[in-house]
N, C-alpha and C positions, 0 to 999 in steps of 0.2 A: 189445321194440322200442319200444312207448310210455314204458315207461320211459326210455330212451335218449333218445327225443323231448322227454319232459317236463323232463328233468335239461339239456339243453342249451341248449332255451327258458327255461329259470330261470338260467341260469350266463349268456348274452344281456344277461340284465335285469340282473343284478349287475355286468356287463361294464361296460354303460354305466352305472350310476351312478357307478363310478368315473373315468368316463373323459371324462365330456363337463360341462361344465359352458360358461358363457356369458361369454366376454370383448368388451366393447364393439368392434366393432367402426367408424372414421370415418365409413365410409361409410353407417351408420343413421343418423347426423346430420346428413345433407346436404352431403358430399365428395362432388366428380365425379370427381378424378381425371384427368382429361384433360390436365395438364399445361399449363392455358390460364386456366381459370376461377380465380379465387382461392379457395382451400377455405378461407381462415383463419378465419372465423368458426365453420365446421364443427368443422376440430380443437380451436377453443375449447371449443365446447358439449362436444363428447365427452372434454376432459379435465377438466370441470368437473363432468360425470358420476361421471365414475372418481375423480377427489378426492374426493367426496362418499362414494362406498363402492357406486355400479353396476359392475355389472362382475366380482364380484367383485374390484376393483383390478387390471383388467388395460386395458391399448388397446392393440388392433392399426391396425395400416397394412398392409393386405392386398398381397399380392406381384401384379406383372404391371399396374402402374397408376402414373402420375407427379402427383404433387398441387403447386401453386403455392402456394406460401407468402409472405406477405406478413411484416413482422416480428413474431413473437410472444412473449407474456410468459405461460409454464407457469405459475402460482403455490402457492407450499402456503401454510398446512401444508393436511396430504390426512387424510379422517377413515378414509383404508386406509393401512395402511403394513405390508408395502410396497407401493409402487407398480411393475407391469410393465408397462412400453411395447416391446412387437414393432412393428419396421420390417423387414418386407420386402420395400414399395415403395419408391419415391424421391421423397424432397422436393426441390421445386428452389425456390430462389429468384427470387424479381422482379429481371428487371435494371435498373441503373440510372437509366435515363429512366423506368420506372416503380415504381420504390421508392417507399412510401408510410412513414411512422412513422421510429422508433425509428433513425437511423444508427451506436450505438455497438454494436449484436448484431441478428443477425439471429432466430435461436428462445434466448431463454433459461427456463432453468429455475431457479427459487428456490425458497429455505424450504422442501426438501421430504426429508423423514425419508423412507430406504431406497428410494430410486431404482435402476430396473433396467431399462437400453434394453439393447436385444440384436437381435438381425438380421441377416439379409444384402442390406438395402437397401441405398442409396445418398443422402448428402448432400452436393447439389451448389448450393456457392455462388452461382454464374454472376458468377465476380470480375472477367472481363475484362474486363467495361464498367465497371469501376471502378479499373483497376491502374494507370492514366494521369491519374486525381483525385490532386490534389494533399494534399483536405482531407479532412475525418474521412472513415473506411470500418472497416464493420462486421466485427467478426467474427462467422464463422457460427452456432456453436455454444458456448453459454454455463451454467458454472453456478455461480451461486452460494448459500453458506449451504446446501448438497448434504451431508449427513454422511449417511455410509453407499450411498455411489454407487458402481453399477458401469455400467459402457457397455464392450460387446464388439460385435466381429464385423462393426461398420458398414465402409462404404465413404466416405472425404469428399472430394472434390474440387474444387479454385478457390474456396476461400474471396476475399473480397474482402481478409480482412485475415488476421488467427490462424482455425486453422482449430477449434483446440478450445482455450477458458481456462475453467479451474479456480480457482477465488477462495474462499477464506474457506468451505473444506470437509475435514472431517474423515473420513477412513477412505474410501477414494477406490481401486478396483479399473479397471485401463482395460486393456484385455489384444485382441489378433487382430485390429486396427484396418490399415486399409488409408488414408493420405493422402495424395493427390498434386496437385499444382501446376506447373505450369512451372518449370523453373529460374531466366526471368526474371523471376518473380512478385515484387512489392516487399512484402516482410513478413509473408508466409503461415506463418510457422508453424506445425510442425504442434500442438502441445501447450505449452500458456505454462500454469504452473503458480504462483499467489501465494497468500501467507497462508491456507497450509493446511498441512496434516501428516497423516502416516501415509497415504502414497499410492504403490500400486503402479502400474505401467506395465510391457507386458511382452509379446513376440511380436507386434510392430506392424511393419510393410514404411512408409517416410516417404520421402517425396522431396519439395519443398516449394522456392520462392526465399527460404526463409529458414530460422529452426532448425527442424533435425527435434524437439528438446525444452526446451524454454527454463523454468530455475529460477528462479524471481523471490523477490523478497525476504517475510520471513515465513513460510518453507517450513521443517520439518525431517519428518525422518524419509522421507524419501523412500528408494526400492527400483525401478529400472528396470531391464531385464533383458531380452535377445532380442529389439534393434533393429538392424532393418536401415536404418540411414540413409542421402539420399544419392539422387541427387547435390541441388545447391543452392546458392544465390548469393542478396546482394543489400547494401543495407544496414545495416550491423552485423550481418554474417552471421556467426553464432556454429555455429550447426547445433546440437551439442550442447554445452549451454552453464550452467556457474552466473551468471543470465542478470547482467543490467546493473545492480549493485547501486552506491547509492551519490549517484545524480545530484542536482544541486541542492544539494547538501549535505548531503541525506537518511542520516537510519541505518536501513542496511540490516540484516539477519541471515537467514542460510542454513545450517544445520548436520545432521548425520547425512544425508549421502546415498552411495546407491552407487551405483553405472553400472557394469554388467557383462555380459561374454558379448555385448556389440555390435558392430555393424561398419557401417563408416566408408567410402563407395564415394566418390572425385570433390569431398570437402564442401572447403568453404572451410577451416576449420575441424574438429578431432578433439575433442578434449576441452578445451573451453576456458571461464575464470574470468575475468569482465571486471567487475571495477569503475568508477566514475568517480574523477577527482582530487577529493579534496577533500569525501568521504563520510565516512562515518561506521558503525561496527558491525562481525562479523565474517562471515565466510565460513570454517567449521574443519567438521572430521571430516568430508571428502570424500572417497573413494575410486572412483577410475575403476580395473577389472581385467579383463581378459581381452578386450581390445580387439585387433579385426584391422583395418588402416588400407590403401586402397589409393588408391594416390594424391591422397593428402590433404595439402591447403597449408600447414596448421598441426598437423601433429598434436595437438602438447601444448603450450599455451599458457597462460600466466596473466599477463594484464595490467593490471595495477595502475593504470595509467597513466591511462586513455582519457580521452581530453577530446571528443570525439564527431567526430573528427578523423583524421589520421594520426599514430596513437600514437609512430612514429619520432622525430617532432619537438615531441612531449610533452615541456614540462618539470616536473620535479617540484619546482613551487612553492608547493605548498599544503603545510599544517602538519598534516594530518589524513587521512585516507583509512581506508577500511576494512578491518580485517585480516583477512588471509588466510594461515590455519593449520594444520595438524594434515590436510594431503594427500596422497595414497596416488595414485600411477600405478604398476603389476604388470603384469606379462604384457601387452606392448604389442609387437604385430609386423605389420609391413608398411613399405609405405613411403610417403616422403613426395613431393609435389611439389614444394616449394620443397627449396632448400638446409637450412635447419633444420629436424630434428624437435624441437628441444624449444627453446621460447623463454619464460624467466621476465622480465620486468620488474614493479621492485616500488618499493616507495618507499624511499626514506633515510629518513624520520621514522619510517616505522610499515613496517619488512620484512618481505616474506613468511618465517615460520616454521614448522619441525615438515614439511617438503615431502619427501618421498620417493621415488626412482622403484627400482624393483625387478624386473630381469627383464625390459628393456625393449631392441628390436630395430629399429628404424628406419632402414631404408635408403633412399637418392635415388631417386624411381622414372624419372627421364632417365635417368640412368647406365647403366642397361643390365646393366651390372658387378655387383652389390652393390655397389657403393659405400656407406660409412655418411656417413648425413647428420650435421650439424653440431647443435652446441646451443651456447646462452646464455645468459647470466642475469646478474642486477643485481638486488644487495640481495637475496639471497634466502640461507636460512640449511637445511639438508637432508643430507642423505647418498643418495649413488647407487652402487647395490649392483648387476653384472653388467647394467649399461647400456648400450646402443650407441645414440645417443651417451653416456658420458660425460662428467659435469658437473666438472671438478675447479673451476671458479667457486661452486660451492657451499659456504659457511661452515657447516661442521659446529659445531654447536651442543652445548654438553656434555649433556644431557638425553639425547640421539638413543637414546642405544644401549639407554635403557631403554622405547622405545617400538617394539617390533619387531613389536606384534600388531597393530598399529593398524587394516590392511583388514582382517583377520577380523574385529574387533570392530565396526567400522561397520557391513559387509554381516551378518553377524548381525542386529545390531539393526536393518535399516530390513526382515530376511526374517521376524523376529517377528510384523510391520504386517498386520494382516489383517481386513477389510470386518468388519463383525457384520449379524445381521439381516437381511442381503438375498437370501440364498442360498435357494432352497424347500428343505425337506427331502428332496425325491429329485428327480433331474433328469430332466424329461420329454421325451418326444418330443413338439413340437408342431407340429402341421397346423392352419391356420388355412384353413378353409373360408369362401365368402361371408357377407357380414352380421354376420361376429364372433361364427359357432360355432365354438368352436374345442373340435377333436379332441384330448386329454391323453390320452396314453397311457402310464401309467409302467412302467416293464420289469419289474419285478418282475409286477404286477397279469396283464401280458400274459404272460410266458412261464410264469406260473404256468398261466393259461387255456389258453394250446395245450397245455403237457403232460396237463392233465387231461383236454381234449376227446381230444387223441388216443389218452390209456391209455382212456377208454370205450369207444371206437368199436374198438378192437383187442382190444377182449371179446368 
């Protein structure tokens, strides 16, 4: 029996050395929490902690507590890498009569090698006192110069502006994100993505007054996948969108992206490519596939056009515009609101080429009937194989027939794209206790210890 005693007491002690170790918690730095007092100088000191290498390179934001945030600037580089930040309280924002700093973001993060936020807190813009401002408004959450970032599992809601941008970051995981906004919300998007690469996105619920994913210029290698968008409205409501390349006279570029396995509730907008007149650069190897669309205005759209206007009464007078190529829409069913699902305008100087639609089922959602809805197009050059609608305005192009892989070969290559570095080597169960003990328990370590205490004890 002392036996038995002593072997359990020693298997205890190896228990916990493997299991407990010491992640910063905010609240050792002087967070209240009370959703009143401003913590920011708090979360400052505690991230400046954990960049340095306290912490083991972890920060918690302990669950069951709201912290007021004022605007703040994460900075690296971090002499841990990587960095864990657990959110399982909620940050709220200063409303606008008492905004202090910064009005282009509200929390950003920079310069910071393998970033890892995770949680099931909550970040809440508090946008409404600011959706009736005419002039700048922040977006919530920011990062840039971020390589090797992943952010899962948050909740974000009423951004003042974009609810998440992505800028000039490399190898970028964003996966079980929850956003939501009013549908009258002026410009909430949920995820604005520029001048980065290799970025997944993927089993995220978005409703937002603007796009649920906006692809801005500078991007390639993108892979998004199991969105549910929807609903949403507003100006330049794209929802899900190869975002507004082009303006000013700017050269844009966007290449290698896929969009798949999403779905479209109520949006303005389905899968749509907006240029400006009179830009410059391309927008090629895009593939949107396995899209269910339910009452959606535009299904499929690509508008070459846009003058920040009513594209209708767009003339194409400019000698330049940005090309848009080598695009894949598959497996597209549901239906639309308007009369058209498929609407191409493109330019006479520089026409949309290389456009495919494959497999595609678009019906009126008034009609009642199935009705199939309408398409159109101008200057666009493509082939449409087992479409409803059919495109016969489409100028088959002699090349076509030798490009029949085209969406496999995209979505391949943006499913290649995957984070480095930021993963732990086994994924734990964590319980974060008061003060920033926090409880590691990895499943191996643990179900190896119950099977061994209880083969003893059954001796």
């Amino acid at each position: 029996m002392k036996k038995k005693t002593w072997f359990l007491n020693f298997s205890l002690f190896i228990l916990q050395i493997f299991t407990f170790s010491n992640a910063l918690d905010v609240t050792q730095l002087g967070a209240i929490g009370d959703g009143v007092t401003d913590d920011s100088q708090a979360f400052l000191k505690a991230w400046e902690a954990v960049c340095s290498g306290t912490g083991d390179g972890q920060l918690v934001v302990p669950a069951g507590v709201t912290f007021m945030l004022q605007p703040l600037k994460f900075q690296g580089s971090c002499k841990s890498a990587p960095i864990f930040v657990q959110i399982l309280g909620n940050l709220v924002a200063s409303s606008k009569g008492n905004w202090k700093g910064d009005k282009d973001q509200w929390i950003l993060f920079t310069d910071i090698e393998g970033l890892v936020i995770e949680g099931g807190g909550e970040i809440n813009g508090q946008g409404s006192s600011w959706w009736e401002h005419k002039g700048s408004r922040p977006t919530a959450l920011k990062f840039k110069s971020c390589n090797n970032l992943r952010l899962s599992g948050l909740t974000h809601v009423d951004s003042p502006m974009a609810h998440i941008h992505i800028n000039d970051c490399n190898y970028v995981t964003i996966s079980s994100l929850r956003i939501n906004a009013p549908e009258s919300s002026p410009n909430t998007d949920g995820i604005d993505v520029g001048s980065s690469s290799n970025v997944v996105i993927q089993d995220c619920v978005i409703g937002t007054g603007d796009d649920c994913i906006a692809i801005n210029s500078g991007t390639s290698n993108i892979r998004i996948s199991g969105i549910d968008c929807g609903p949403g409205h507003g100006i330049s409501c794209k929802m899900y969108s190869i975002g507004s390349l082009g303006k000013d006279g700017e050269t844009a570029t966007v290449e290698n992206v896929c969009v798949q396995n999403c779905n479209f509730r109520g949006t303005t907008n389905g899968a749509r490519i907006k240029t400006w007149q009179g830009g410059s650069g391309y927008a090629r190897m895009i593939t949107f596939n396995g899209i269910t669309l339910d009452n959606v205005e535009n299904p499929i759209i690509i508008d070459q056009l846009y003058n920040g206007g009513d594209s209708d009464k767009a003339k194409d007078h400019k000698s330049s515009a940005v090309e848009v190529s080598k695009v894949v829409y598959s497996n597209f069913i549901g239906t639309s609101k308007s009369e058209y699902g498929v609407d191409f305008r493109c330019s006479e100087t520089v026409p949309c080429t290389e456009i495919f639609l494959r497999d595609v089922k678009i019906e009126t959602a008034s009609s009642g009937s199935g009705q199939v809805a309408q398409g159109q197009c101008l200057n666009v050059r493509g082939v449409s194989t087992l479409a409803v609608p059919g495109l016969e305005c489409l100028a088959l192009s002699p090349d076509m027939l030798s490009s029949t892989q085209l969406p496999e070969q995209t979505c391949m290559l943006a499913q290649s794209v995957q984070p480095r570095t930021t993963q732990p080597m086994q994924d734990p169960i964590w319980d974060f206790e008061s003060r920033g003990k926090r409880l590691r328990v990895y499943n191996a370590v643990l179900v190896s210890f119950v099977s061994l205490v209880t083969y003893i004890l059954g001796d």
